[in-house]
N, CA, C, O and CB atoms as a CASP TS submission, in Angstrom:
PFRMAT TS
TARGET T0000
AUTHOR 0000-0000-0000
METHOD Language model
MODEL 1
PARENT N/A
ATOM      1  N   UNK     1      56.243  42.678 -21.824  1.00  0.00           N
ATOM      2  CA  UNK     1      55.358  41.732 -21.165  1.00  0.00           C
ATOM      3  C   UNK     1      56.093  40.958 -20.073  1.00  0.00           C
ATOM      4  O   UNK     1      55.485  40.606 -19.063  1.00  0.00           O
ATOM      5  CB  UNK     1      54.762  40.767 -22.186  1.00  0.00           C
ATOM      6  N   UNK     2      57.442  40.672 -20.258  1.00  0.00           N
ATOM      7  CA  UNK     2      58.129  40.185 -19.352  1.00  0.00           C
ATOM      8  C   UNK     2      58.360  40.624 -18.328  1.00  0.00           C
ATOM      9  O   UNK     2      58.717  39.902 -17.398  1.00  0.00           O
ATOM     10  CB  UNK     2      58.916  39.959 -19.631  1.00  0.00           C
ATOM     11  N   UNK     3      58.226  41.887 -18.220  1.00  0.00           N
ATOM     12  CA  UNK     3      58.495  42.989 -16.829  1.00  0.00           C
ATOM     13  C   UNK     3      56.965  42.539 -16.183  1.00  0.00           C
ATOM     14  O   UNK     3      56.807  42.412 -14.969  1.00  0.00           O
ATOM     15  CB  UNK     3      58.694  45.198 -17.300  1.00  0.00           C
ATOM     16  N   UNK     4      56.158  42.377 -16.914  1.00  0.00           N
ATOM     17  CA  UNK     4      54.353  42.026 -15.816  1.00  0.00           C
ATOM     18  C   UNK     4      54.323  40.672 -15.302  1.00  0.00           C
ATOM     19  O   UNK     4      53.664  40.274 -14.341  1.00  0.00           O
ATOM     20  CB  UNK     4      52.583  42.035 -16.889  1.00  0.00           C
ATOM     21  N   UNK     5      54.950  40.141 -15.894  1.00  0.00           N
ATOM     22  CA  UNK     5      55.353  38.850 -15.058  1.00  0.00           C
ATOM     23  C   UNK     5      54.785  38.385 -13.850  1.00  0.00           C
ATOM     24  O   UNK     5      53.818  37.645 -13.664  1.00  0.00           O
ATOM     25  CB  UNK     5      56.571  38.929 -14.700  1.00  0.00           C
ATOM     26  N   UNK     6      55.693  39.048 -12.916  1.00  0.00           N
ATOM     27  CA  UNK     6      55.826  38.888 -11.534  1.00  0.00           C
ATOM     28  C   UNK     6      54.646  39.569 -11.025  1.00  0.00           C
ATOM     29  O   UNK     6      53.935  38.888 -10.286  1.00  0.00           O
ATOM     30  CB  UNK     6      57.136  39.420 -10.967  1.00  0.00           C
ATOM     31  N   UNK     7      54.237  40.921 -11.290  1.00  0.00           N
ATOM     32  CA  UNK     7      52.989  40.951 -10.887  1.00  0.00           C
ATOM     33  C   UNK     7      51.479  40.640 -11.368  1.00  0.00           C
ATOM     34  O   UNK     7      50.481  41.139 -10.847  1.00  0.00           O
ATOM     35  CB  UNK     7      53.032  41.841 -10.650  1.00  0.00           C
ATOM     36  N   UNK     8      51.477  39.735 -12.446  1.00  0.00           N
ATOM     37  CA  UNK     8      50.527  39.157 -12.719  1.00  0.00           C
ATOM     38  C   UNK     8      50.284  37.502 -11.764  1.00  0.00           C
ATOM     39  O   UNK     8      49.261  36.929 -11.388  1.00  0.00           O
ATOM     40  CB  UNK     8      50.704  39.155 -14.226  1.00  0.00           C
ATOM     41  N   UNK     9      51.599  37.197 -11.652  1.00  0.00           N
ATOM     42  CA  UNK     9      51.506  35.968 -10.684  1.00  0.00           C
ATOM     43  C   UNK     9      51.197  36.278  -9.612  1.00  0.00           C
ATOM     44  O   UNK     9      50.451  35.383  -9.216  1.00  0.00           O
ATOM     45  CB  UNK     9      52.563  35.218 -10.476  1.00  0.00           C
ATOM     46  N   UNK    10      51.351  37.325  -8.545  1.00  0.00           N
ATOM     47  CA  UNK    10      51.444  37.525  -7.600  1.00  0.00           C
ATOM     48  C   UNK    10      49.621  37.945  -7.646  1.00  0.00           C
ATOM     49  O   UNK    10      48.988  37.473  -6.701  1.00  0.00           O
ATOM     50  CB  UNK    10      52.719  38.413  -7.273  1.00  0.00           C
ATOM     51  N   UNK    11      48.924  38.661  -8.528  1.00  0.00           N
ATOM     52  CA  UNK    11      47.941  39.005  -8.621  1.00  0.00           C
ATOM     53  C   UNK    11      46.980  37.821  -8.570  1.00  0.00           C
ATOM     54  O   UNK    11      46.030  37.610  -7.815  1.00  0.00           O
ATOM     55  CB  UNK    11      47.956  39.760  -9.573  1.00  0.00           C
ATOM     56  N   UNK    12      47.517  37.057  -9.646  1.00  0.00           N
ATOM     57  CA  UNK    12      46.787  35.227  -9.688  1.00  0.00           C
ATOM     58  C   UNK    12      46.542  34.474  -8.310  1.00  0.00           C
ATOM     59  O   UNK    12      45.639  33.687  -8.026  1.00  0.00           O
ATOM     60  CB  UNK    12      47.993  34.004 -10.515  1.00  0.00           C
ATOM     61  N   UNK    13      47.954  35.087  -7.274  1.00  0.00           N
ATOM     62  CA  UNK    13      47.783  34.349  -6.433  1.00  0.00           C
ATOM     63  C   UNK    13      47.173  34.705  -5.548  1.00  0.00           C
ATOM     64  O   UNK    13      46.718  33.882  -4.753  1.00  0.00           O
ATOM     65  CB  UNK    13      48.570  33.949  -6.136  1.00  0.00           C
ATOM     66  N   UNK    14      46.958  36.094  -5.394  1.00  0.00           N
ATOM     67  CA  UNK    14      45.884  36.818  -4.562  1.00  0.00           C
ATOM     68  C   UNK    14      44.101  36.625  -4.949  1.00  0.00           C
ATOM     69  O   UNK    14      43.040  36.650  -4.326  1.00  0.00           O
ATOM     70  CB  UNK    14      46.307  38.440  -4.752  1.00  0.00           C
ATOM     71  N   UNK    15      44.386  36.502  -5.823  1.00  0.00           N
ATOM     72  CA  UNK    15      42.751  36.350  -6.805  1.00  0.00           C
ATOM     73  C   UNK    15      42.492  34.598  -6.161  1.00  0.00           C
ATOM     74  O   UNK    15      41.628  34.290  -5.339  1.00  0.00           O
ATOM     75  CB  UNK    15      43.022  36.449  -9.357  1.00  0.00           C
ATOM     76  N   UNK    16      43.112  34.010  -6.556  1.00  0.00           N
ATOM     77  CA  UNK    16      42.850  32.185  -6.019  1.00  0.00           C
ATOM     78  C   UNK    16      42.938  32.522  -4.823  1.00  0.00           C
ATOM     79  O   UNK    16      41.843  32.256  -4.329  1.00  0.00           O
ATOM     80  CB  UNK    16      44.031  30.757  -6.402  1.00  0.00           C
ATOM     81  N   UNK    17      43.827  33.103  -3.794  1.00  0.00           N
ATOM     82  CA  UNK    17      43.341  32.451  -2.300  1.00  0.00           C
ATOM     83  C   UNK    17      42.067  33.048  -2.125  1.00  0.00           C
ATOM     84  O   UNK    17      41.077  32.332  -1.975  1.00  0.00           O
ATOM     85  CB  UNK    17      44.341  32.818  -0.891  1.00  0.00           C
ATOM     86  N   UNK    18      41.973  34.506  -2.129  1.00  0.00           N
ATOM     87  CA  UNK    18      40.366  35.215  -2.081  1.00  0.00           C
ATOM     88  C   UNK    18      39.243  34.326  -2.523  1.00  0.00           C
ATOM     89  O   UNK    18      38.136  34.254  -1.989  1.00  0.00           O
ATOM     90  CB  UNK    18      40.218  36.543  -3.112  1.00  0.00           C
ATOM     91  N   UNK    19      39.739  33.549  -3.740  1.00  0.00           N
ATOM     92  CA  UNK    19      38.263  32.749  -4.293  1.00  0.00           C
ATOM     93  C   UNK    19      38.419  31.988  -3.595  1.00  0.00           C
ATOM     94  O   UNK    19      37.307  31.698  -3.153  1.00  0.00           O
ATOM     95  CB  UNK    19      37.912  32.156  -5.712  1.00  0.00           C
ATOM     96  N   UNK    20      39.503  31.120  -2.936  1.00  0.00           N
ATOM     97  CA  UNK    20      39.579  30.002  -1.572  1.00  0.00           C
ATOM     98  C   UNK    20      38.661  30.703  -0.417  1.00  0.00           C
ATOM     99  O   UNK    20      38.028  29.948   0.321  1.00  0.00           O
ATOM    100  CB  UNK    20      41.429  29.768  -0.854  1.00  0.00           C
ATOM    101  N   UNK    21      38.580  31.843  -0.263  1.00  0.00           N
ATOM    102  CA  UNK    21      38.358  32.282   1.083  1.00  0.00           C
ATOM    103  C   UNK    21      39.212  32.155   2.285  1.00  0.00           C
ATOM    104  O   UNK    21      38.988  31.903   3.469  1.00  0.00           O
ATOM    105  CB  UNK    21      37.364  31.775   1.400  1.00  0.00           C
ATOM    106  N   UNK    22      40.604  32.498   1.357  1.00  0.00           N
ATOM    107  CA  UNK    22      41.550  32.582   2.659  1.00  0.00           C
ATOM    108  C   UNK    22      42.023  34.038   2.182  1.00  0.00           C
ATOM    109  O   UNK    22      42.804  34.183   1.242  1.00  0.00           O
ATOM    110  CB  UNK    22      42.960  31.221   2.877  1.00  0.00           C
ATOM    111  N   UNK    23      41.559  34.951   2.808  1.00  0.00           N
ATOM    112  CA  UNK    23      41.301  36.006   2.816  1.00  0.00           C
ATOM    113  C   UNK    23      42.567  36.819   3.435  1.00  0.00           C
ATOM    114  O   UNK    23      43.074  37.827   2.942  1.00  0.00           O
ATOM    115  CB  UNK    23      40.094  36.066   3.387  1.00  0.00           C
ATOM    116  N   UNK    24      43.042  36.017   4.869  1.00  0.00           N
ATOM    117  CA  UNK    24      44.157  36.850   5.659  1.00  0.00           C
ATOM    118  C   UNK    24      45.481  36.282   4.801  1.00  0.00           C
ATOM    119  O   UNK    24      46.662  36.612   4.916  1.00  0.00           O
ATOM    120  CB  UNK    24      44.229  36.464   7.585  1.00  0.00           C
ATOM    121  N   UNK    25      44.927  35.416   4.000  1.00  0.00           N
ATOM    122  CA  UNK    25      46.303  34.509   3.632  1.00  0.00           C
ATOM    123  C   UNK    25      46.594  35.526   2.293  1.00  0.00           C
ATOM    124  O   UNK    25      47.696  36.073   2.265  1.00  0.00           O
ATOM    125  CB  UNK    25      46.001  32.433   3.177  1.00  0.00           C
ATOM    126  N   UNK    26      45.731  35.766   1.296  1.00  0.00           N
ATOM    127  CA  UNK    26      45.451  36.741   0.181  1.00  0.00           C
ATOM    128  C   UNK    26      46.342  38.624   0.686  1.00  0.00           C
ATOM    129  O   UNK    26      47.001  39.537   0.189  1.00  0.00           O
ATOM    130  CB  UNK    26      43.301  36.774   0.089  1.00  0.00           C
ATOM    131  N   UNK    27      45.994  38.381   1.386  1.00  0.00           N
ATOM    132  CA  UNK    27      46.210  39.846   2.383  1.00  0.00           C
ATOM    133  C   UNK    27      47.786  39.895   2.687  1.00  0.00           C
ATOM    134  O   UNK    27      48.427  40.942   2.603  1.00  0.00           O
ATOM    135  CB  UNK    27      45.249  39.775   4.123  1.00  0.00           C
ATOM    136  N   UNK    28      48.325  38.711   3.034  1.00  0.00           N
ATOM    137  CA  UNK    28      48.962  38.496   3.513  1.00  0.00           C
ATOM    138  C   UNK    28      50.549  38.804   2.337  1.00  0.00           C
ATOM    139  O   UNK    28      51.566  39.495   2.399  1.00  0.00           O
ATOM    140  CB  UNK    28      48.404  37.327   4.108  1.00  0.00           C
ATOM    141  N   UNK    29      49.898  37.757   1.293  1.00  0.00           N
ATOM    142  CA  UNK    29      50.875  38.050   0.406  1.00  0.00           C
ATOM    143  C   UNK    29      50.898  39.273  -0.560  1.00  0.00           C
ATOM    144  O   UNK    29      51.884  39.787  -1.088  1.00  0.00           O
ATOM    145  CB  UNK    29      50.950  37.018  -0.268  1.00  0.00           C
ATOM    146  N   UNK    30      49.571  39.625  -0.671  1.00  0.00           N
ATOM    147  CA  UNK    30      49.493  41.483  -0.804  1.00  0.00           C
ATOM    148  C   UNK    30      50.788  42.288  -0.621  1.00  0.00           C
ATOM    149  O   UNK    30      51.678  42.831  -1.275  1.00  0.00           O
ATOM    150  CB  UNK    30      48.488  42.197   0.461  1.00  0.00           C
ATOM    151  N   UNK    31      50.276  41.990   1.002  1.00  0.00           N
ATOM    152  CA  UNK    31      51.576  43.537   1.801  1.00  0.00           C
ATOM    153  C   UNK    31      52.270  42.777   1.427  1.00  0.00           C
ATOM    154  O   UNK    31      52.632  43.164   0.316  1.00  0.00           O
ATOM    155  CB  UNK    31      51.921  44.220   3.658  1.00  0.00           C
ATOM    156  N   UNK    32      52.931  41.459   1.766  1.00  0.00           N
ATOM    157  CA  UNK    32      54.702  41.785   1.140  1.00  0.00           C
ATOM    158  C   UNK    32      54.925  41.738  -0.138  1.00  0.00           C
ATOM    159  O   UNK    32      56.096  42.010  -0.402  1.00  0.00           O
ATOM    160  CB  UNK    32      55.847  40.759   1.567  1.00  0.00           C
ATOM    161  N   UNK    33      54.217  41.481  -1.116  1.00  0.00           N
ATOM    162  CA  UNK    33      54.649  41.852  -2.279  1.00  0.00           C
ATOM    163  C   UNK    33      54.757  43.468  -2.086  1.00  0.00           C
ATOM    164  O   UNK    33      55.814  43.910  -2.537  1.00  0.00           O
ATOM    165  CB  UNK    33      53.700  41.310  -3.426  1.00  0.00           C
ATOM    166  N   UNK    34      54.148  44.154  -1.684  1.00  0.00           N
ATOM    167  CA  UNK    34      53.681  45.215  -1.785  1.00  0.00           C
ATOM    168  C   UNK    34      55.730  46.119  -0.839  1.00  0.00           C
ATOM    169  O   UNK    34      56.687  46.873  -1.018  1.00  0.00           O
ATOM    170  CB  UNK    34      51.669  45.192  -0.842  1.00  0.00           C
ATOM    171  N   UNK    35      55.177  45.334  -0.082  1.00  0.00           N
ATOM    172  CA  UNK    35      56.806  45.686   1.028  1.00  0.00           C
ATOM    173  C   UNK    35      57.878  45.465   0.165  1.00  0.00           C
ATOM    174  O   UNK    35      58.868  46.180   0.009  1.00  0.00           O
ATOM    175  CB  UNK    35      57.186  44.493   2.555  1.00  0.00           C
ATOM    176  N   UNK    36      57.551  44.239  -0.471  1.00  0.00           N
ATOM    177  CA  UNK    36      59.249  44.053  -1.177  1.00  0.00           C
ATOM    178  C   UNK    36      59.755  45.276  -2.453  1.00  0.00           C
ATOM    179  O   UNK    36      60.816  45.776  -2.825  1.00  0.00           O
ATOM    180  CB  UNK    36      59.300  42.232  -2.153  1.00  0.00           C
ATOM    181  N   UNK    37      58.145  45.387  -2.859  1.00  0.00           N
ATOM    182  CA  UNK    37      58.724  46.537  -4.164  1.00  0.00           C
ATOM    183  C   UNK    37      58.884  47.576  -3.314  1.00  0.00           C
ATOM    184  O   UNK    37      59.935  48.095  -3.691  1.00  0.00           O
ATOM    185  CB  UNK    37      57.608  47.036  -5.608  1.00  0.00           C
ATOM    186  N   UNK    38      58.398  48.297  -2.230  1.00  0.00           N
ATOM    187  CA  UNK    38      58.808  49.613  -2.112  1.00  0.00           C
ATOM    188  C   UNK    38      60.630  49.368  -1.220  1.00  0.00           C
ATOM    189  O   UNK    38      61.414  50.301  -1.043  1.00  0.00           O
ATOM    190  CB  UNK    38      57.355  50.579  -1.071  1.00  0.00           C
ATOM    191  N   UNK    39      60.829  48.261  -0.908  1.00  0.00           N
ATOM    192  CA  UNK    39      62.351  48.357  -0.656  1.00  0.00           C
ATOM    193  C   UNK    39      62.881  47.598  -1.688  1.00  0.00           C
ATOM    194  O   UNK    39      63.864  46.974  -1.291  1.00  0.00           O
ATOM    195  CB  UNK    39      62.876  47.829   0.747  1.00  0.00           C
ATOM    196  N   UNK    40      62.677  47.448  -2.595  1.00  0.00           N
ATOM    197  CA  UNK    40      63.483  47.493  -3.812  1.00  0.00           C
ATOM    198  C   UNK    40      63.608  48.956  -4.642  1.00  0.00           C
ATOM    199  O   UNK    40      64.476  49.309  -5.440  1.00  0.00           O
ATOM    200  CB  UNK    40      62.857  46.427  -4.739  1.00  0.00           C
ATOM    201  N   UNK    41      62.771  49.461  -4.301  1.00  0.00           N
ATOM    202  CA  UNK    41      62.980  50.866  -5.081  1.00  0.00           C
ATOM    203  C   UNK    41      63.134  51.784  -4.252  1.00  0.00           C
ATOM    204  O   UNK    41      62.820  52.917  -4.618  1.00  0.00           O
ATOM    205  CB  UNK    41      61.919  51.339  -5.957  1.00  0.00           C
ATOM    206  N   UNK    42      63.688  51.576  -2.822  1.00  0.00           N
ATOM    207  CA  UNK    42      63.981  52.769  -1.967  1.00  0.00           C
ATOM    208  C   UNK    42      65.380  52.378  -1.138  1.00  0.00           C
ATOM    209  O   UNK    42      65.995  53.111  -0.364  1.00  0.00           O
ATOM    210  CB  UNK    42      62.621  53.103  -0.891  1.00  0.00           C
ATOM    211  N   UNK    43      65.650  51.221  -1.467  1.00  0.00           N
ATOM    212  CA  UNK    43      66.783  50.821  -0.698  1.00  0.00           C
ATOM    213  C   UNK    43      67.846  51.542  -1.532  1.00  0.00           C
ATOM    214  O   UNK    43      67.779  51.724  -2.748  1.00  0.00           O
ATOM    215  CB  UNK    43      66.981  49.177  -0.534  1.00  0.00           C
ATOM    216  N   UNK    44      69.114  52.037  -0.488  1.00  0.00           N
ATOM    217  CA  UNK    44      70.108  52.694  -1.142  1.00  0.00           C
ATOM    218  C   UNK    44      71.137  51.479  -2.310  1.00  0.00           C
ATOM    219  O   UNK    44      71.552  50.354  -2.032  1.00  0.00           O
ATOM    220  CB  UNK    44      71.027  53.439   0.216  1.00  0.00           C
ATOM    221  N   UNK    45      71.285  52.254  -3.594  1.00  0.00           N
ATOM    222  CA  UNK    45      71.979  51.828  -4.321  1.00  0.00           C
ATOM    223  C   UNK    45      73.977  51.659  -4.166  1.00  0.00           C
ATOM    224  O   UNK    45      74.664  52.619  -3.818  1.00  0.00           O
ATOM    225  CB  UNK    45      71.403  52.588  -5.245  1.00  0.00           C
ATOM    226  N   UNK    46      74.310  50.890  -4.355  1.00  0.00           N
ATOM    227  CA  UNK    46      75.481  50.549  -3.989  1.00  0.00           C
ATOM    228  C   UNK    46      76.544  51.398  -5.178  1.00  0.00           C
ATOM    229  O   UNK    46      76.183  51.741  -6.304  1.00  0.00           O
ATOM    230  CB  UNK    46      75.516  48.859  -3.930  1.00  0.00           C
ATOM    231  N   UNK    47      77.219  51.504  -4.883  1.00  0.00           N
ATOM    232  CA  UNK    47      77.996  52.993  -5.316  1.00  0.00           C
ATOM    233  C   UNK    47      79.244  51.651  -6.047  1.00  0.00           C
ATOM    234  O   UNK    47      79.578  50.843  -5.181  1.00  0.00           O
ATOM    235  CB  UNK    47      78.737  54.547  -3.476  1.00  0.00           C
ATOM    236  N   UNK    48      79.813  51.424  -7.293  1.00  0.00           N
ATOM    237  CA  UNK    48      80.790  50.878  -7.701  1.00  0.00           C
ATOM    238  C   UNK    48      81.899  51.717  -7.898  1.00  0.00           C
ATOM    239  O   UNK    48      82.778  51.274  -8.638  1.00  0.00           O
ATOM    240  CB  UNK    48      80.483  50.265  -8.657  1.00  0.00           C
ATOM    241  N   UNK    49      82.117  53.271  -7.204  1.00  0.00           N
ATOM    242  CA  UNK    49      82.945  54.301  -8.304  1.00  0.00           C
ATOM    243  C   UNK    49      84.282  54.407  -7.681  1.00  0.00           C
ATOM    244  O   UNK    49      84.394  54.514  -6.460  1.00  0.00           O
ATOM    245  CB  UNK    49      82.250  55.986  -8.515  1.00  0.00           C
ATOM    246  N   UNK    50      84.963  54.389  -8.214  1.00  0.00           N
ATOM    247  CA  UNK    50      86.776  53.894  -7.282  1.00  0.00           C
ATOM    248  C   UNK    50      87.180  55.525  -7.085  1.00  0.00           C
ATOM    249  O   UNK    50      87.160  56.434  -7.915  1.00  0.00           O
ATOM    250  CB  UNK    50      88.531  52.720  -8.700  1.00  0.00           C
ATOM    251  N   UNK    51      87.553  55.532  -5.665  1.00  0.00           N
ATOM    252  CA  UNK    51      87.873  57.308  -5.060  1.00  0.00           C
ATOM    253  C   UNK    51      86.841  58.164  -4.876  1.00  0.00           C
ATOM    254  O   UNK    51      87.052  59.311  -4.484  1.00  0.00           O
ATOM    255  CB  UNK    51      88.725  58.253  -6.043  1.00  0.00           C
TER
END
């Protein structure tokens, strides 16, 4: 449950601005949530291995 976390907040917060009727603002934080996970899971991983 701890892993849904973050996207249940992020969902909450899209759901409240929409019911605000701030619609571009809702949108807004959409894509970058949306941006940040796909470069978190596509950005190259850092290599710790000696030689």
């Amino acid at each position: 449950m701890k892993v849904l976390l973050p996207w249940l907040a992020v969902l909450a917060v899209v759901l409240l601005l929409d019911a605000l009727h701030l619609g571009v603002l809702a949108t807004a934080v959409a894509v970058t949530w949306l941006v940040y996970c796909v470069w978190t899971w596509v950005r190259p991983r850092k290599s710790n291995r000696a030689g």
